[in-house]
N, C-alpha and C positions, 0 to 999 in steps of 0.2 A: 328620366332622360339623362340627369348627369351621370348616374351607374353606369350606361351606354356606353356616354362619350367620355369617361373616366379613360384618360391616358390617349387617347387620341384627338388628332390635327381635322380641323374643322377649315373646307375648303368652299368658299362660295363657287357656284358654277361659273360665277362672269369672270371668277378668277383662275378658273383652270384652264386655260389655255396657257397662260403666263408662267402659272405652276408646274406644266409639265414641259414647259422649255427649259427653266430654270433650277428645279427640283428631280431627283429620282424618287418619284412616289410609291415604286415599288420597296423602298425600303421602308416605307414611313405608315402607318396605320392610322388612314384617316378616313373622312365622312364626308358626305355632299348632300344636301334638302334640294329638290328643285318642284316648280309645279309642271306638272303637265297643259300647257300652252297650246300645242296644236297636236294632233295625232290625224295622221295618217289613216285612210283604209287600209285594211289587212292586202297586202299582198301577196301573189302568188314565185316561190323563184323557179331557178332553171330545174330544180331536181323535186318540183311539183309540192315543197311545203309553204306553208304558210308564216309569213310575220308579220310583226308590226314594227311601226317607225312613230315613235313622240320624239316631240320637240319640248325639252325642257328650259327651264328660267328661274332664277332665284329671285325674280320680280324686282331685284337691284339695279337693274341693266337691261333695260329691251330687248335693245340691239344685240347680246350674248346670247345665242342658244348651244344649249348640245343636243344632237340628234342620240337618241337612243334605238339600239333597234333590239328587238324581241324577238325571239327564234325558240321554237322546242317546245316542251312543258312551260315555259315563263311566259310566250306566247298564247299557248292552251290556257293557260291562270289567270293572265293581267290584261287579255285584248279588249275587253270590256268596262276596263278601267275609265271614268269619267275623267272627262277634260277640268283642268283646273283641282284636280286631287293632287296632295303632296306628294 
């Protein structure tokens, strides 16, 4: 894990909301852990595919979620991903 995160900015979830007001993260090479907390049934959109919607948490913070949403192949891969996985 340190080889990983060797040279990159380590950002809690509950923190990025903060960080993307006050940071340009596009120039910055960093990382974020969160668990999967609540997910979503697969939905269908307007142009007939499917995704998915979790709710992630770094378990720091309750009250902070990020919504993630899955589209495509990431979709086809991880919709089956168990709730509470990192």
């Amino acid at each position: 894990m340190g080889r990983k995160m060797a040279n990159r900015k380590f950002i809690r979830l509950s923190q990025l909301k903060n960080k993307l007001a006050t940071e340009n993260l596009e120039e910055i090479d960093w990382v974020t852990f969160g668990v999967i907390v609540k997910k979503v049934t697969p939905q269908s959109a307007n142009n007939g595919r499917t995704f998915s919607i979790w709710r992630l948490n770094d378990l720091r913070d309750l009250n902070e979620c990020v919504s993630l949403f899955l589209f495509g192949e990431v979709h086809k891969e991880h919709w089956k991903t168990d709730q509470g996985t990192v």
